[in-house]
N, C-alpha and C positions, 0 to 999 in steps of 0.2 A: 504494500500500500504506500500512499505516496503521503512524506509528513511534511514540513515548511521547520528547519528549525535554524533561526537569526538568519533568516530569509533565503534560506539553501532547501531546496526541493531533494530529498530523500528518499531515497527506500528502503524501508523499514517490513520488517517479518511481522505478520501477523500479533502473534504473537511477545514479541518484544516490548520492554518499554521504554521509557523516552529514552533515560539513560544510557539503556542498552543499545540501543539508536545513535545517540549522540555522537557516545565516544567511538561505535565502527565508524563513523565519519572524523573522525580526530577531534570536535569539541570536546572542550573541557570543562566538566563538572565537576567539582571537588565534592569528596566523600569520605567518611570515616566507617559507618558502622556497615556498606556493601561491601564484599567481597563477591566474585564469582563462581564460587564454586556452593555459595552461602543461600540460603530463601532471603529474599527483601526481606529487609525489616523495617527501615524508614523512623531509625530512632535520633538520628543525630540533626537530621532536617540541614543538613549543609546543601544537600543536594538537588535544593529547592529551584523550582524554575517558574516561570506564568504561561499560562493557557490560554490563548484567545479565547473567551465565552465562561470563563469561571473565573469569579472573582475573589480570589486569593490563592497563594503560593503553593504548589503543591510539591510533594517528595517525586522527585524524577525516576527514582529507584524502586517504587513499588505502583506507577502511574502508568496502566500498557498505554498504546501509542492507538489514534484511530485514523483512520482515513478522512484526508486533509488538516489534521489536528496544525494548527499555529504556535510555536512554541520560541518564547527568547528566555533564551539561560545567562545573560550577562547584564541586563539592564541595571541601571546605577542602584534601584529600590532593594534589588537582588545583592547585589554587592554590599549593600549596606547591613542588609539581614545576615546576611554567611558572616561578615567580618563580627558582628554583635554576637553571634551562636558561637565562634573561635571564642572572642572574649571571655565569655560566661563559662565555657570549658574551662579555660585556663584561669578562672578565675579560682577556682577548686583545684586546683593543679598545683605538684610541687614545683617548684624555679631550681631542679638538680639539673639539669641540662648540661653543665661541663661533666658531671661525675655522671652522669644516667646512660646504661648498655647503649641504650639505644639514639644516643647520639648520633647525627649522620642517615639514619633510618628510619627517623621517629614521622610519622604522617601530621601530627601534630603541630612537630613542628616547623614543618614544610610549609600550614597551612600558615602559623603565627608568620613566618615568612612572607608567602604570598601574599597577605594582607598588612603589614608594614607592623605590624603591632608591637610596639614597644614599652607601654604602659601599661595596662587592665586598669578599665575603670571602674570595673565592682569590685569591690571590696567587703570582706563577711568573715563570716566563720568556713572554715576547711574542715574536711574530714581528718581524721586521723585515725589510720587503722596499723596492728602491727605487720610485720612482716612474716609471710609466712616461708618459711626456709628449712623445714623439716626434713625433708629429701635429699639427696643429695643432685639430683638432675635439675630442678626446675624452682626457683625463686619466684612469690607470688607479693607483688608490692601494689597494694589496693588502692593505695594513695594516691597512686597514677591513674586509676583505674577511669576511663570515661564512658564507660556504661553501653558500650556499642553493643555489647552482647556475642560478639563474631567466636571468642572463644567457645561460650556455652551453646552454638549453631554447628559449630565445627565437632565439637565433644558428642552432639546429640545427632546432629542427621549424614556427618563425613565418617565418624568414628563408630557411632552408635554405643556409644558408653555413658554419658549422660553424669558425667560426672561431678560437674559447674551448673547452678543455674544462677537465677535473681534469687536476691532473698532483700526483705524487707521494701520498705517505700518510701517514696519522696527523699527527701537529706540525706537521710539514711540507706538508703537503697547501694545493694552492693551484688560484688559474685560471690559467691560460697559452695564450697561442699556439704554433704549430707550434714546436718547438727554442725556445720560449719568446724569441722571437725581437719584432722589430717588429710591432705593432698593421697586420693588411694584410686590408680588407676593404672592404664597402660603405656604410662611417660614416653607417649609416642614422641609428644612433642607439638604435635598438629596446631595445640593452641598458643604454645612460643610463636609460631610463625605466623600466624594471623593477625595476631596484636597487633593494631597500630602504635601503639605506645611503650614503655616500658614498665608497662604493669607487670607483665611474662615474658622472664628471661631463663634463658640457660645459663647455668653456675660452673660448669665446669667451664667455658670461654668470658665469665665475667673477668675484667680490667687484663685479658689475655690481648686487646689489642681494635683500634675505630674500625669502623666498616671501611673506609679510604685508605685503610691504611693496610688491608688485606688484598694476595694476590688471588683469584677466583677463576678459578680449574671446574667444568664440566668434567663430571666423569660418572662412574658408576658404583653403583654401589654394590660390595663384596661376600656382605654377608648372607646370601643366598641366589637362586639363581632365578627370580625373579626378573633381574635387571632395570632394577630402580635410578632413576637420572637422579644425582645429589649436585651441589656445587660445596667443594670445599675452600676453605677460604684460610691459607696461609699466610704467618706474619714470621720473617726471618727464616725462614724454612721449616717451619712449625706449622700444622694444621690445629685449627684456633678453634674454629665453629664449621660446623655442616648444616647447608639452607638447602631446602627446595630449588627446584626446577621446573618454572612454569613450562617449558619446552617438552614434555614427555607425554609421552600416548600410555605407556604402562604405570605409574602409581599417581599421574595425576597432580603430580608436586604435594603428594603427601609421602610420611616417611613410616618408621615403624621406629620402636626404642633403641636397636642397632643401630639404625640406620642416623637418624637424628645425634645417638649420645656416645654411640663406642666408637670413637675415632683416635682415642689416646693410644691403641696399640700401635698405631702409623710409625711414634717417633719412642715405643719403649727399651729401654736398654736391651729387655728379653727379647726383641723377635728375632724369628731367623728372617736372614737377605741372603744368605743365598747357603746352597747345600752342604752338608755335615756328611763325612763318613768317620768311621772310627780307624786310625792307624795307630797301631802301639797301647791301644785301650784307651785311646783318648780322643774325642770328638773333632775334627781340624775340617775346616773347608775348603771346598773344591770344589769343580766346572762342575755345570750341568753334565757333559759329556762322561767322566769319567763317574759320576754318583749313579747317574742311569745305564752305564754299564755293568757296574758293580751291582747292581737290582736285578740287572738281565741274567748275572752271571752265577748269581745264588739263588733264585727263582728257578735255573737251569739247575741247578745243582740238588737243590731240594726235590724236583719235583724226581728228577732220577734215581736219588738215594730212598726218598718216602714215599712219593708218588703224590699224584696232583691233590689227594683232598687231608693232605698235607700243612696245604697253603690257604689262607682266606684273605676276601679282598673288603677293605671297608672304604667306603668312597663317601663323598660330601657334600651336603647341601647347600655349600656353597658354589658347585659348580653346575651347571645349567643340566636340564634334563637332558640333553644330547652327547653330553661331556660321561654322565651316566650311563646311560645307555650303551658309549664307547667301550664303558670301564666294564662293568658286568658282562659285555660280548667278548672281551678279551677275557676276562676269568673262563667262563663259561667254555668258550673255543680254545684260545689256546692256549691256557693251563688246564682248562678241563674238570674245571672244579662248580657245585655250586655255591661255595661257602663266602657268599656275597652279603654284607647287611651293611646300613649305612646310618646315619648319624643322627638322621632329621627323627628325635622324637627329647621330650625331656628330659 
């Protein structure tokens, strides 16, 4: 169908709504509490716009779009309203910005940005809540918290764990867990990454180093054979933090609690880099070449001396079901054995 938005003739999906419209065309409407992978919610009203034929501003994020609808999303009225809604947020907002995770990334403050905001002219009471830091993955600081809800959408209809809702109202209104009780769930993560703010952070990469100041590697993720798109993000040759990747057709730029929080084995003193054989009764390294000969060469020896069921092969869920398949047809065929099992269970 055909929309009119700040006087550009559009095509827009059925279905769609304005926002969703908007931004496939490159306008920009600033937003906090949409995400898309999230149901509208329409709680932060930044993402207000005017309607030809309705008189007053409406949420562009939860508003579908109708044939011939007239829509301007910048008009001065508009600007004036979004930059007041910033205000009012930040007016309940802590001023930790040099010391805050999420410095460099924060939506927030991109917005206080965009609109020049150097003051706040309300002034009141703040909330004050402790910090919840029980875990050792995931830091929950409520004081930042602006009530978008994206966590508790993310926990309930991406994750299906439901872990976070609202609890309480007006002033008081916050997120919580069950009896507001300890952080108990699948520390995937999903809800660090959606925050706009730095209400939810990861603690093992707190004061590890600024978003600008990390180098950010596409790559994959190891711990199974899913093949999950991660971006890791190294400072000195250090991997600091692991984010999603809007770029992936398989997890969708969600992650799991591997994926998301065990990335400290990358640079630990214990791993192996590259192959151990034992000479003189003591572990020493050496080429792929001669470690995989030495497997060949005792695989050979065993199966002659004992015979093939002898030998068992245990293979890993970290390597792709095809990578499997390899492994158990080579047990199978050419040692000849079935004594195949493999790792992926608790």
């Amino acid at each position: 169908m055909k929309v009119i938005i700040d006087g550009k003739v559009i095509d827009a999906k059925p279905e769609s709504t304005i926002l969703e419209a908007a931004r496939k065309e490159g306008v920009h409407i600033p937003t906090l509490c949409y995400h898309k992978k999230l149901s509208p919610y329409g709680g932060c009203r930044l993402c207000i716009v005017e309607v030809e034929g309705i008189p007053r501003l409406v949420a562009s994020c939860t508003t579908p779009v109708t044939e011939g609808m007239v829509v301007r999303t910048d008009t001065e009225q508009i600007k004036k309203v979004r930059k007041t809604i910033v205000e009012l947020i930040l007016s309940n907002h802590p001023n930790e910005c040099m010391v805050c995770e999420q410095n460099g990334r924060c939506e927030l403050q991109d917005l206080a940005y965009e609109f020049g905001l150097k003051e706040i002219r309300f002034v009141g009471e703040k909330n004050v809540h402790p910090i919840q830091n029980q875990n050792p993955l995931i830091e929950r600081d409520y004081n930042k918290c602006i009530l978008c809800g994206r966590c508790v959408r993310m926990c309930d209809e991406v994750q299906g764990v439901g872990a976070v809702d609202f609890s309480q109202r007006g002033f008081h209104a916050k997120i919580a867990t069950e009896y507001d009780g300890v952080l108990s769930c699948e520390f995937c993560g999903n809800c660090v990454e959606v925050c706009p703010v730095g209400a939810l952070t990861g603690k093992i990469s707190r004061f590890k180093g600024r978003s600008w100041e990390a180098k950010k590697t596409k790559t994959i993720c190891n711990y199974c054979g899913c093949g999950c798109t991660i971006i890791m993000h190294a400072k000195d040759g250090q991997v600091v933090r692991v984010s999603h990747s809007e770029d992936t057709t398989v997890n969708e730029g969600c992650m799991c609690v591997k994926g998301k929080f065990g990335f400290e084995y990358i640079n630990h003193e214990d791993r192996l880099k590259t192959p151990l054989i034992r000479k003189e009764g003591k572990l020493q390294e050496t080429t792929w070449e001669e470690a995989l000969g030495r497997v060949a060469e005792n695989l050979a020896r065993i199966k002659k001396e004992y015979g093939s069921n002898s030998i068992a092969g245990l293979s890993s869920a970290k390597c792709t079901n095809e990578d499997n398949y390899v492994f158990q047809k080579f047990m199978r065929t050419v040692i000849g054995t079935n004594n195949v099992d493999h790792c992926a269970r608790y």
